[in-house]
PDB file of N, CA, C and O in Angstrom:
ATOM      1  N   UNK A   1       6.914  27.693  -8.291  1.00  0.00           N
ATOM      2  CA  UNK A   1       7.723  27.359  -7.131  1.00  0.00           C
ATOM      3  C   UNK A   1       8.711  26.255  -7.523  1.00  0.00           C
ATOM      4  O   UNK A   1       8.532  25.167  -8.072  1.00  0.00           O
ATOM      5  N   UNK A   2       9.597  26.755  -7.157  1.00  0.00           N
ATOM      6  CA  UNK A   2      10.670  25.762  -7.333  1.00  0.00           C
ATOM      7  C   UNK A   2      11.296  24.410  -6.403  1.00  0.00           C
ATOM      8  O   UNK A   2      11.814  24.875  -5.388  1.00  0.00           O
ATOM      9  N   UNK A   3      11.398  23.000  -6.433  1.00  0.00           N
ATOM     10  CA  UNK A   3      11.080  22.274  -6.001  1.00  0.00           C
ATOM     11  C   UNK A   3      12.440  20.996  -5.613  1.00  0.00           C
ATOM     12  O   UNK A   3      12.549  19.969  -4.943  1.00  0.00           O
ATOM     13  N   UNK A   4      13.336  21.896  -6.562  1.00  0.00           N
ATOM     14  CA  UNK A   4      14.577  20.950  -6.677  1.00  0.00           C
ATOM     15  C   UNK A   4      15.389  21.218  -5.158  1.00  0.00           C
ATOM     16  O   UNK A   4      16.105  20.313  -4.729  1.00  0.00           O
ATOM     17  N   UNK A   5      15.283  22.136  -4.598  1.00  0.00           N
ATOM     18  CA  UNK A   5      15.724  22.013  -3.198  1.00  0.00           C
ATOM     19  C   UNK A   5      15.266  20.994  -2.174  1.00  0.00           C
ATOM     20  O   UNK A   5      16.184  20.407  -1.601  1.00  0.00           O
ATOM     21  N   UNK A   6      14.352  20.752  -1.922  1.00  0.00           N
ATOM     22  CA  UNK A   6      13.149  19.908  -1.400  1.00  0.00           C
ATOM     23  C   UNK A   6      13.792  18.297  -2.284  1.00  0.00           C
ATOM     24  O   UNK A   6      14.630  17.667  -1.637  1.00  0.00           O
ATOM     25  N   UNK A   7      13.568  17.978  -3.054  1.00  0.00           N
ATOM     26  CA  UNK A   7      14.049  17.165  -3.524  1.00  0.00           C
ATOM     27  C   UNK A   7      15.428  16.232  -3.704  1.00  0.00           C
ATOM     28  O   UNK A   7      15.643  15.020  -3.691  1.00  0.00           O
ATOM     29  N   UNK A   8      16.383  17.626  -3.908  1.00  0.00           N
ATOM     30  CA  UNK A   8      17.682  17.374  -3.630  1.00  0.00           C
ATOM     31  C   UNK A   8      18.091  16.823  -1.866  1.00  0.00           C
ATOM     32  O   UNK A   8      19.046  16.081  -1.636  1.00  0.00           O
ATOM     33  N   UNK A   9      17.266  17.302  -0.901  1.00  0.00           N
ATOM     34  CA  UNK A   9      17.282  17.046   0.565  1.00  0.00           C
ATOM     35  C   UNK A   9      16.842  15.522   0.474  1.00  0.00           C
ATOM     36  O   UNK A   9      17.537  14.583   0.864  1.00  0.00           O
ATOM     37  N   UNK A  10      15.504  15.413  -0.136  1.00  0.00           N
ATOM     38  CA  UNK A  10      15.405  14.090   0.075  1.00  0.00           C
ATOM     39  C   UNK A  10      16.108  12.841  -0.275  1.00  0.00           C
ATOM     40  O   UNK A  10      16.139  11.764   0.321  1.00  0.00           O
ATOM     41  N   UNK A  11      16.642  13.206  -1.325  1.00  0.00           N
ATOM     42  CA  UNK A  11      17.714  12.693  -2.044  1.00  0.00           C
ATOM     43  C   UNK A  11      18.959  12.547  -1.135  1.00  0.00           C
ATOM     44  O   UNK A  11      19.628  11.513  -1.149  1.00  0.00           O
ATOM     45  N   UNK A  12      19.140  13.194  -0.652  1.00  0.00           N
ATOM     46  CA  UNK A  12      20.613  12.990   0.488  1.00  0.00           C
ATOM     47  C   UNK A  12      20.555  12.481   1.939  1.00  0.00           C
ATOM     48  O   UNK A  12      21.437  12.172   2.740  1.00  0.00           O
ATOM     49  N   UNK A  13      18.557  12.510   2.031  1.00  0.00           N
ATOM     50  CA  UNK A  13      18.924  11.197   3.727  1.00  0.00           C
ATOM     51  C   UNK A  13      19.352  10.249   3.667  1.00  0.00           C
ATOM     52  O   UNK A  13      19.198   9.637   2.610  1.00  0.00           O
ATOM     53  N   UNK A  14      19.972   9.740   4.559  1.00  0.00           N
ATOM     54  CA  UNK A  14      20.702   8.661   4.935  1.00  0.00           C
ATOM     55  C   UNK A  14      19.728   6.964   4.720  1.00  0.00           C
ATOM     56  O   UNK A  14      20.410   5.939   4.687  1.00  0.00           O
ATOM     57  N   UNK A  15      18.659   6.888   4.633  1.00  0.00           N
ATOM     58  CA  UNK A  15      17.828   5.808   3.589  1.00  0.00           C
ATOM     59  C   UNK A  15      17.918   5.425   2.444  1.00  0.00           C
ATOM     60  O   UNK A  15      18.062   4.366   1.832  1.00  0.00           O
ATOM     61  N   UNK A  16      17.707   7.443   2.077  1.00  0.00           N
ATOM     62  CA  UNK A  16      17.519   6.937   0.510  1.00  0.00           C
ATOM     63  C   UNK A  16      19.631   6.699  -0.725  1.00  0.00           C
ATOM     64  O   UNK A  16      20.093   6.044  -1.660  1.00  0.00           O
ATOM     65  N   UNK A  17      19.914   7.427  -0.052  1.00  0.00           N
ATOM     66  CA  UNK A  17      21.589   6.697   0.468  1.00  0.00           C
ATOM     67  C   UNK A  17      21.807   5.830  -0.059  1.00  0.00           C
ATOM     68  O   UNK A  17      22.346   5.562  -1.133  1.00  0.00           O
ATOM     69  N   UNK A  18      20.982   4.843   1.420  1.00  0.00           N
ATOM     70  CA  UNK A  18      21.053   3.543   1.749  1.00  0.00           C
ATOM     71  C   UNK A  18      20.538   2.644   0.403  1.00  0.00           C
ATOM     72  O   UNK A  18      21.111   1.731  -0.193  1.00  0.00           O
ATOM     73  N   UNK A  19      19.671   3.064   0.253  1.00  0.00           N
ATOM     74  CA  UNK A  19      18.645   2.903  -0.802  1.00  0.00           C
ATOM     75  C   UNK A  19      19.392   2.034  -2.234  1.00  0.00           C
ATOM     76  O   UNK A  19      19.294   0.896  -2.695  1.00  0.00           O
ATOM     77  N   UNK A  20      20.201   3.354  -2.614  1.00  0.00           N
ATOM     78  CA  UNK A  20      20.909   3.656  -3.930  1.00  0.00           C
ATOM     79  C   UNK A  20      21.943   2.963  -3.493  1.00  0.00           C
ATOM     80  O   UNK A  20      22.283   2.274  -4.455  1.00  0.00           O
ATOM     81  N   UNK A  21      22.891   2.666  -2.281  1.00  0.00           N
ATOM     82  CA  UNK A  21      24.015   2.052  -3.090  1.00  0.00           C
ATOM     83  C   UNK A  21      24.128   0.647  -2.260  1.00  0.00           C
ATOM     84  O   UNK A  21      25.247   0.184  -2.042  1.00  0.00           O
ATOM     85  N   UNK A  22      22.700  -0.169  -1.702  1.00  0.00           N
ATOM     86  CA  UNK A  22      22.990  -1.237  -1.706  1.00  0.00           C
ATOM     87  C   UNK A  22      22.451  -1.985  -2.641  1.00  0.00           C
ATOM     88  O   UNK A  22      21.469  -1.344  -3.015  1.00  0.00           O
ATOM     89  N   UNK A  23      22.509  -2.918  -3.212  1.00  0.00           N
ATOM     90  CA  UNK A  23      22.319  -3.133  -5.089  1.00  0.00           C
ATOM     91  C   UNK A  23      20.427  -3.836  -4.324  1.00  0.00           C
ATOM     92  O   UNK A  23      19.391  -3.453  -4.867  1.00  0.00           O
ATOM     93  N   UNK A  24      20.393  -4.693  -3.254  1.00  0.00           N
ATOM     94  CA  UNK A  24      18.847  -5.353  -2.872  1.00  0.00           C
ATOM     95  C   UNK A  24      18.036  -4.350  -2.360  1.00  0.00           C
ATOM     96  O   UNK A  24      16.858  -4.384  -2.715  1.00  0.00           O
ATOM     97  N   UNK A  25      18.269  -3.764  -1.863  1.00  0.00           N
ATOM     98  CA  UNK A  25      17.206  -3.010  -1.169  1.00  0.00           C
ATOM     99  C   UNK A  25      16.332  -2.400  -1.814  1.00  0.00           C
ATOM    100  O   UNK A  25      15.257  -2.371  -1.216  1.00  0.00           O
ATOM    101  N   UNK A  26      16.340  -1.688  -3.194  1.00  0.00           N
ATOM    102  CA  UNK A  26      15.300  -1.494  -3.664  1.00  0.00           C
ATOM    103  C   UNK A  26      14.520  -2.556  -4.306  1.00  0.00           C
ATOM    104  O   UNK A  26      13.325  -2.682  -4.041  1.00  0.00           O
ATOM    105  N   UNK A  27      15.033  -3.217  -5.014  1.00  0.00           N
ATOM    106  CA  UNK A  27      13.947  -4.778  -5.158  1.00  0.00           C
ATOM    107  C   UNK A  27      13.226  -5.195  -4.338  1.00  0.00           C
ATOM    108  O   UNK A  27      12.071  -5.434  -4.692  1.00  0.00           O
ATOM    109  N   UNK A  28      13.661  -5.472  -2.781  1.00  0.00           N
ATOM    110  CA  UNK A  28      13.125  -5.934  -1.969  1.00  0.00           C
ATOM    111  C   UNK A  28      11.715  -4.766  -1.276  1.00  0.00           C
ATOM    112  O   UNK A  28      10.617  -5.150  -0.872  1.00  0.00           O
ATOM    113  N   UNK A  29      12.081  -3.717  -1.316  1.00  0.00           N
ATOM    114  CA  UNK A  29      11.208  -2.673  -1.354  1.00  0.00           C
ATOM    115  C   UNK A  29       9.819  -2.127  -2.060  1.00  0.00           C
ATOM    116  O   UNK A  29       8.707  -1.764  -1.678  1.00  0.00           O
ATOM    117  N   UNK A  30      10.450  -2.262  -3.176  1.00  0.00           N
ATOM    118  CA  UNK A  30       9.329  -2.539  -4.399  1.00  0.00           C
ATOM    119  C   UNK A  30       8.814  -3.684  -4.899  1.00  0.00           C
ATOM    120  O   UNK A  30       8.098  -3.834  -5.888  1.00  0.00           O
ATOM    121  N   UNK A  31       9.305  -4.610  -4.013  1.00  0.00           N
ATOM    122  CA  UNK A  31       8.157  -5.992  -4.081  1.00  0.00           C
ATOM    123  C   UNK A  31       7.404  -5.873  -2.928  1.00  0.00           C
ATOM    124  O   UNK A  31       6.282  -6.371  -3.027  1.00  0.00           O
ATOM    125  N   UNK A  32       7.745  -5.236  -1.592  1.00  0.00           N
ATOM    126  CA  UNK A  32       6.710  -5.051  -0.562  1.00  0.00           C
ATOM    127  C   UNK A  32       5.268  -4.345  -0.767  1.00  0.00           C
ATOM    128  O   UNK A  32       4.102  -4.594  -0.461  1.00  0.00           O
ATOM    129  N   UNK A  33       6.277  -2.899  -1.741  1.00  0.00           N
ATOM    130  CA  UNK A  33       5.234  -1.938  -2.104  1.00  0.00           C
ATOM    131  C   UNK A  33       3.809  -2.625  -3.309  1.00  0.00           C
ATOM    132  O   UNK A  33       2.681  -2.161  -3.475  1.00  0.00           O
ATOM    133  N   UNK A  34       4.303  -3.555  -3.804  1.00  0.00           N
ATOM    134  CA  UNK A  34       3.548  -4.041  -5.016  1.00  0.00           C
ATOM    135  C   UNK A  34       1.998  -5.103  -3.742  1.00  0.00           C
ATOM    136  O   UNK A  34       0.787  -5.159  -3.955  1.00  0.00           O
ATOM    137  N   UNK A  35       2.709  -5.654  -2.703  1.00  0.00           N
ATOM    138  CA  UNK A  35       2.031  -6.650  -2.145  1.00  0.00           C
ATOM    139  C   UNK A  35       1.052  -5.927  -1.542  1.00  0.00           C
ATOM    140  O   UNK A  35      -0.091  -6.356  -1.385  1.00  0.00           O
ATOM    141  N   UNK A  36       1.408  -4.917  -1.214  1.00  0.00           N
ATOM    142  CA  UNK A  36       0.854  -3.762  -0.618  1.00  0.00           C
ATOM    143  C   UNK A  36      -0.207  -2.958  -1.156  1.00  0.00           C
ATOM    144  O   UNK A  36      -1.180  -2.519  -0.543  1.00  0.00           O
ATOM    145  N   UNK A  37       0.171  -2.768  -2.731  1.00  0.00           N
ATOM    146  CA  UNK A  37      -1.499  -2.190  -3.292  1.00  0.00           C
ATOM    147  C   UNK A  37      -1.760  -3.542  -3.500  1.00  0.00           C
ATOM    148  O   UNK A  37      -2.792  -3.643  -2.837  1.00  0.00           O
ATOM    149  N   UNK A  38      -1.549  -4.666  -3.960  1.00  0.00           N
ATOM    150  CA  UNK A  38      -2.246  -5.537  -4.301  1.00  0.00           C
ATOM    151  C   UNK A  38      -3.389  -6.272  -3.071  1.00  0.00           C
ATOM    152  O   UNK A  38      -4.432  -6.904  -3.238  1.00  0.00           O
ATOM    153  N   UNK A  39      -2.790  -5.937  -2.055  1.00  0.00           N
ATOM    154  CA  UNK A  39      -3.788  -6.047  -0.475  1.00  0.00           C
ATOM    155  C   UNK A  39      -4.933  -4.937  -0.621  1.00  0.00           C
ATOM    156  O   UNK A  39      -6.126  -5.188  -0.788  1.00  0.00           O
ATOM    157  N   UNK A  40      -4.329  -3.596  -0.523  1.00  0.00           N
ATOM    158  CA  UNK A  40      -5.104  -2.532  -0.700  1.00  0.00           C
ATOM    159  C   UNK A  40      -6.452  -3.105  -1.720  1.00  0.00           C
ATOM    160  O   UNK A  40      -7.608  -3.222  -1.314  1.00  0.00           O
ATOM    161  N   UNK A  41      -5.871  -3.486  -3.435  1.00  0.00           N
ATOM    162  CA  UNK A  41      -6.905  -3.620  -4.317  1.00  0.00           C
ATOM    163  C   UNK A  41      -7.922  -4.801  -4.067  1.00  0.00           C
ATOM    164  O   UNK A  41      -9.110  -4.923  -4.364  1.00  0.00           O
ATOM    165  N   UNK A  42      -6.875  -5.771  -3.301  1.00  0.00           N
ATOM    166  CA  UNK A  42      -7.571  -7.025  -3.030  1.00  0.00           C
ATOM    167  C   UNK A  42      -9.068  -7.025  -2.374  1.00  0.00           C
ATOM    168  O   UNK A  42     -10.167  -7.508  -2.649  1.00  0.00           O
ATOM    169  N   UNK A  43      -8.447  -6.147  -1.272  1.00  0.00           N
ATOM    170  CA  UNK A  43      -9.449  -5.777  -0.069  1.00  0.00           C
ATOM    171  C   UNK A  43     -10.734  -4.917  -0.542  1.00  0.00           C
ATOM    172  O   UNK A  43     -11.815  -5.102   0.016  1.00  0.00           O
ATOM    173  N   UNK A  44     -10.610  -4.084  -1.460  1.00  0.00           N
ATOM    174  CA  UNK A  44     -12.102  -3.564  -1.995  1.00  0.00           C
ATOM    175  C   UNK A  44     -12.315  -4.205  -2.742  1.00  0.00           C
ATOM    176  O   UNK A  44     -13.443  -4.624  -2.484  1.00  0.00           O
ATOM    177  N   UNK A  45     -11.906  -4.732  -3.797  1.00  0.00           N
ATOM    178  CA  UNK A  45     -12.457  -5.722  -4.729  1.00  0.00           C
ATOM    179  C   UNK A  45     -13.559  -6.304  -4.166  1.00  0.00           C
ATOM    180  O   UNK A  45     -14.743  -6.166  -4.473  1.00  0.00           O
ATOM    181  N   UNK A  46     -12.728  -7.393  -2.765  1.00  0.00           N
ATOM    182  CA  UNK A  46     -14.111  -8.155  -1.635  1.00  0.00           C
ATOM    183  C   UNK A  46     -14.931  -7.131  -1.660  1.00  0.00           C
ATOM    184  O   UNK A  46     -15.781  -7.215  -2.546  1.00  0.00           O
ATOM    185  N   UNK A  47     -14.975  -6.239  -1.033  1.00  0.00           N
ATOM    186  CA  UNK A  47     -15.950  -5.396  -0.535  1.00  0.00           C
ATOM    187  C   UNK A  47     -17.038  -5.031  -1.559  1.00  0.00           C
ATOM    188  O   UNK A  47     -18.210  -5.250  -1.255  1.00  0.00           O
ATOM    189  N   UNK A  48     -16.760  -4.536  -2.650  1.00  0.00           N
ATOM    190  CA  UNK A  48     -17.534  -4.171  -3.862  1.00  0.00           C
ATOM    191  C   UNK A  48     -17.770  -5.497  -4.706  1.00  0.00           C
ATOM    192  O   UNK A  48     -18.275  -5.331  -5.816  1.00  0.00           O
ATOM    193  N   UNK A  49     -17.371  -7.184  -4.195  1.00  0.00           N
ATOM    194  CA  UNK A  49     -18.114  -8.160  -4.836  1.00  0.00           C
ATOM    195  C   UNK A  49     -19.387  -8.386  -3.961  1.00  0.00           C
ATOM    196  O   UNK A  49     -20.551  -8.674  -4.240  1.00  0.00           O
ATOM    197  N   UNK A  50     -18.669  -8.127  -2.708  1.00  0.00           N
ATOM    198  CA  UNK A  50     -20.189  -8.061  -1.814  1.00  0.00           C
ATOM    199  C   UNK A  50     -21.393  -7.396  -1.824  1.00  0.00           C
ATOM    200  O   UNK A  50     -22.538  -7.834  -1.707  1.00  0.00           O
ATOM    201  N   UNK A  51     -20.903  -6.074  -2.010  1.00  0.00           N
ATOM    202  CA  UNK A  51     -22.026  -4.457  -2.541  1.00  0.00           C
ATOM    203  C   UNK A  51     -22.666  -5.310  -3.519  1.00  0.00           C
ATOM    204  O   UNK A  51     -23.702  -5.860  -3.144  1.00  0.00           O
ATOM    205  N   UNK A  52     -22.145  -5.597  -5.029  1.00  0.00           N
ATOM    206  CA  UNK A  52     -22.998  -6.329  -6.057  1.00  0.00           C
ATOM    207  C   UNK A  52     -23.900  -7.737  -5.896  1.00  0.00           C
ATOM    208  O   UNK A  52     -24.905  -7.944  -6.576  1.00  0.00           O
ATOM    209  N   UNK A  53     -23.368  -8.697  -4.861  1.00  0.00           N
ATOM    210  CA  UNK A  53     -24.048  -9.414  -4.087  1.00  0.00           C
ATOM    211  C   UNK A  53     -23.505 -11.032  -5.057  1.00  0.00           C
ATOM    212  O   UNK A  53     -24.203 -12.008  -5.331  1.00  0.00           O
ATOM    213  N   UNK A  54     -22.095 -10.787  -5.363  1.00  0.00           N
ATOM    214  CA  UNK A  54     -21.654 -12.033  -5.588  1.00  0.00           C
ATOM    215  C   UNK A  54     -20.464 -12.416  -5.047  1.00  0.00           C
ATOM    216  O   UNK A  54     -19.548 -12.842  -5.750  1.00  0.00           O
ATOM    217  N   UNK A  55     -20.377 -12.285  -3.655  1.00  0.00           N
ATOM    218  CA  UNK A  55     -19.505 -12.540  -2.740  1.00  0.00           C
ATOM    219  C   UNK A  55     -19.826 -12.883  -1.625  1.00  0.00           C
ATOM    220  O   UNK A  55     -20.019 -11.823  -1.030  1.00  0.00           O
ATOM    221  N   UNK A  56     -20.072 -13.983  -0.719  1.00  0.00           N
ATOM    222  CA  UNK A  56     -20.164 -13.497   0.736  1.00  0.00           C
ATOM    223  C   UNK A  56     -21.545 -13.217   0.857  1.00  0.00           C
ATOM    224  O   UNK A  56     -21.967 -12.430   1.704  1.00  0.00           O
ATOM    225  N   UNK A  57     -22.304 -13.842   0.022  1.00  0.00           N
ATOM    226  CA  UNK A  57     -23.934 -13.418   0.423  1.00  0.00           C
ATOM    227  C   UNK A  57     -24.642 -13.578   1.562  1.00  0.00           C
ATOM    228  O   UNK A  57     -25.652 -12.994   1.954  1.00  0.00           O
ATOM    229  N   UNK A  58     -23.547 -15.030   2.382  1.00  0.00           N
ATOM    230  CA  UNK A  58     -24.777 -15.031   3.468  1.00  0.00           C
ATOM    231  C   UNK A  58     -24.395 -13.817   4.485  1.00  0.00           C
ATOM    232  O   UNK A  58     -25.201 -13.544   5.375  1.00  0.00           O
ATOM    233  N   UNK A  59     -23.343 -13.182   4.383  1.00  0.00           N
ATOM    234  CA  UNK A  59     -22.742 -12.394   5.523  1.00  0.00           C
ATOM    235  C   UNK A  59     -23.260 -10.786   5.094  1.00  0.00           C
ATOM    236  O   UNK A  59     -23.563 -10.287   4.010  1.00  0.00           O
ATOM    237  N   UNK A  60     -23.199 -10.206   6.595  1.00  0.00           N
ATOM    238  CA  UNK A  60     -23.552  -8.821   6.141  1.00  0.00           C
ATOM    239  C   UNK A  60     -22.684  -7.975   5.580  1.00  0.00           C
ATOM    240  O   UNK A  60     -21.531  -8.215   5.938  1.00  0.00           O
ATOM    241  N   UNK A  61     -22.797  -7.002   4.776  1.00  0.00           N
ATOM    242  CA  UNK A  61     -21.949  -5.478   4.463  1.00  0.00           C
ATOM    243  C   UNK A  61     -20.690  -5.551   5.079  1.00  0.00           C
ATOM    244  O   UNK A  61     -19.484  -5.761   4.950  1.00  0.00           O
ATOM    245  N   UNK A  62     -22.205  -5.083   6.274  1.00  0.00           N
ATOM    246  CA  UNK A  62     -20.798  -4.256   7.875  1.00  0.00           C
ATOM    247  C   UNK A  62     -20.207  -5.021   8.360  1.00  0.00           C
ATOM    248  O   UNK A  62     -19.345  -4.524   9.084  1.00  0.00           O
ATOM    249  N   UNK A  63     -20.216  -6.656   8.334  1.00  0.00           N
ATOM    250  CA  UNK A  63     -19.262  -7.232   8.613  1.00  0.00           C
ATOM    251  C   UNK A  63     -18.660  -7.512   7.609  1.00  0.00           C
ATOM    252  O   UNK A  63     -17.552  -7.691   8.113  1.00  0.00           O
ATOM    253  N   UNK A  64     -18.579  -7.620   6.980  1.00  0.00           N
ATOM    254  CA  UNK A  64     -17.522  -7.921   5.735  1.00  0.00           C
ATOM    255  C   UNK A  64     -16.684  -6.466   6.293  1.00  0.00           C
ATOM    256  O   UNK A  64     -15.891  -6.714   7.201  1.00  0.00           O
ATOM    257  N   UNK A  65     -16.724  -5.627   6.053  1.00  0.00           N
ATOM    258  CA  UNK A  65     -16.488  -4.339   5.704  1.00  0.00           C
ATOM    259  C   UNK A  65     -15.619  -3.988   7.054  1.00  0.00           C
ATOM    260  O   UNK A  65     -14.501  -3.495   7.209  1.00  0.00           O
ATOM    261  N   UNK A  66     -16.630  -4.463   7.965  1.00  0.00           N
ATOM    262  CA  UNK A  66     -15.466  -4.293   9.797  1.00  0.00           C
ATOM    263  C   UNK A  66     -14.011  -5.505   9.700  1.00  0.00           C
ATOM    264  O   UNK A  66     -13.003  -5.684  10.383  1.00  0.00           O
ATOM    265  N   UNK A  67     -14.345  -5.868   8.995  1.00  0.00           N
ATOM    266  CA  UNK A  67     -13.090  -7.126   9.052  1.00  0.00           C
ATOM    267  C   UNK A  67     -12.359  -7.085   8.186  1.00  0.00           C
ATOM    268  O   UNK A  67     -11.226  -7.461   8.487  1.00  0.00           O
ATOM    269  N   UNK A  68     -12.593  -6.589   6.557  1.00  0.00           N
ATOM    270  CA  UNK A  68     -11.192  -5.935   5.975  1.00  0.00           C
ATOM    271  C   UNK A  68     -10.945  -4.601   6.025  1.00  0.00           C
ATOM    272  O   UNK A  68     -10.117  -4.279   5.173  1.00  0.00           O
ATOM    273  N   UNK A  69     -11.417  -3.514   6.822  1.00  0.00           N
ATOM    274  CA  UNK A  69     -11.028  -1.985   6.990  1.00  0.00           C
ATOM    275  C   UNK A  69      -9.378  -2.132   7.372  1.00  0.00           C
ATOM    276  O   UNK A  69      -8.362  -1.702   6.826  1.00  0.00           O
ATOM    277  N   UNK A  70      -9.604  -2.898   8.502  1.00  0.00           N
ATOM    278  CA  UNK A  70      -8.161  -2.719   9.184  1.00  0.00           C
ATOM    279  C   UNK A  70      -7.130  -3.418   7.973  1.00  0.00           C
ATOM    280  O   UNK A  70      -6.012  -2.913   7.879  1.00  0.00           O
ATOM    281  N   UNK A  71      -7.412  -4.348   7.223  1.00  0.00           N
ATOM    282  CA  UNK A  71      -6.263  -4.641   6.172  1.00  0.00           C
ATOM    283  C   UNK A  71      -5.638  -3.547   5.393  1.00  0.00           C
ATOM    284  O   UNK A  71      -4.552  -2.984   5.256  1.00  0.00           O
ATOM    285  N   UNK A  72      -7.039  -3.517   4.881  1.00  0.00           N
ATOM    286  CA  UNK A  72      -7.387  -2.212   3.390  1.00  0.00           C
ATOM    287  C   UNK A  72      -6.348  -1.105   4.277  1.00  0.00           C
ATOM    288  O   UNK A  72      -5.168  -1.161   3.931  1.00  0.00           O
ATOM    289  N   UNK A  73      -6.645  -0.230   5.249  1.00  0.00           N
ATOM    290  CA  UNK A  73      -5.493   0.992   5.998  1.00  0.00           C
ATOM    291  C   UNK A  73      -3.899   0.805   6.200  1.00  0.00           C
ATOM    292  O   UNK A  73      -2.920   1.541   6.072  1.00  0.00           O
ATOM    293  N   UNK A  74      -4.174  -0.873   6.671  1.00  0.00           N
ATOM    294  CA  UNK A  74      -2.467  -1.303   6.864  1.00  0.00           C
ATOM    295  C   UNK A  74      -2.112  -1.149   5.543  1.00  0.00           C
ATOM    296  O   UNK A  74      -1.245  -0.402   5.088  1.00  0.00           O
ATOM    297  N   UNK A  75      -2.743  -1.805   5.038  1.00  0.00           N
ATOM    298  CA  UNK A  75      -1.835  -2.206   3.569  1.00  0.00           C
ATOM    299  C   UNK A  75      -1.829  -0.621   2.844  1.00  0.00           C
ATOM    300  O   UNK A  75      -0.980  -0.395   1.981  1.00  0.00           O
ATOM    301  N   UNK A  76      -2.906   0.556   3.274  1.00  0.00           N
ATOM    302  CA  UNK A  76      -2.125   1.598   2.269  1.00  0.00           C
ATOM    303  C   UNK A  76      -1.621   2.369   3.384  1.00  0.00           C
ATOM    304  O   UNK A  76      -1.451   3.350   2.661  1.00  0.00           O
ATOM    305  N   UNK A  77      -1.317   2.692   4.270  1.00  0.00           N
ATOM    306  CA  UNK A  77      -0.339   2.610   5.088  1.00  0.00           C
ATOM    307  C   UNK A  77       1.204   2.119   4.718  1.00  0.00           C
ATOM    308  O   UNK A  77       2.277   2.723   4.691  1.00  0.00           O
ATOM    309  N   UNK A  78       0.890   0.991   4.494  1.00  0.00           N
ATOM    310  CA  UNK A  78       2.331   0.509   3.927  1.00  0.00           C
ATOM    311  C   UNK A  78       2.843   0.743   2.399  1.00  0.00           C
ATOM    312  O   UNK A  78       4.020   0.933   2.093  1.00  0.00           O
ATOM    313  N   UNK A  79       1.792   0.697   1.537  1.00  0.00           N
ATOM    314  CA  UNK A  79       1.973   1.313   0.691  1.00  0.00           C
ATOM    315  C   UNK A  79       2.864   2.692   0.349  1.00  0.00           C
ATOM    316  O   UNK A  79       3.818   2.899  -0.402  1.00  0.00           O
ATOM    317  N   UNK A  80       2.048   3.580   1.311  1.00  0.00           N
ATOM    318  CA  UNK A  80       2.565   5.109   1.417  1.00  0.00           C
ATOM    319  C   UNK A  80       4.220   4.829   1.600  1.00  0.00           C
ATOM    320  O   UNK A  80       5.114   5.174   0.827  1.00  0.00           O
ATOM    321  N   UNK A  81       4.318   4.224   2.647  1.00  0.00           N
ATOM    322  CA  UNK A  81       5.747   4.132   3.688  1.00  0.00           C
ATOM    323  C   UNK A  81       6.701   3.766   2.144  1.00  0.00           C
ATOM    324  O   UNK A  81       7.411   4.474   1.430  1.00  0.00           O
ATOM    325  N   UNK A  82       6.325   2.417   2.092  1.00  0.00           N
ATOM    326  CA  UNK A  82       7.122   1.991   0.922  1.00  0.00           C
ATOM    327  C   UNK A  82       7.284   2.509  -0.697  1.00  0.00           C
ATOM    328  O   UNK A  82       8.235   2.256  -1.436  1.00  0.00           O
ATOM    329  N   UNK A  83       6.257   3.186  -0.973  1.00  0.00           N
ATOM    330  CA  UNK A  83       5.895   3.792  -2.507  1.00  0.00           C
ATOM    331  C   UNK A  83       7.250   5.248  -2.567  1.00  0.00           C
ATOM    332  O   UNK A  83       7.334   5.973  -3.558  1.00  0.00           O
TER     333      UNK A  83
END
């Protein structure tokens, strides 16, 4: 299947446009996207120092775990948007 149609479209919205011929916008973009997995990685890291039990010992799992879910989604959420 051929794919360069699909591609070529995306290539011509009015973002990615935008994108290409203002000289900041992609810098500024791809430093969001970087903060963004780095939240994402940040956020399980905690989680799996906790699982091993050198993080956060006096606290439980599920709270650890209820309180960075919503980061961990935003941030690949934003990821997606921005990547």
């Amino acid at each position: 299947m051929d794919f360069s149609p699909i591609f070529e479209w995306i290539e011509n919205l009015p973002f990615a446009t935008a994108i290409r011929e203002v000289g900041t916008w992609f810098p500024w973009i791809e430093s969001i996207h970087v903060l963004f997995v780095a939240t994402v990685v940040g956020t399980i890291w905690i989680v799996d120092l906790r699982l091993v039990g050198l993080a956060w010992t006096s606290r439980s799992i599920k709270a650890v775990t209820d309180e960075l879910l919503p980061f961990t989604w935003g941030a690949f959420i934003g990821a997606a948007i921005t990547g």
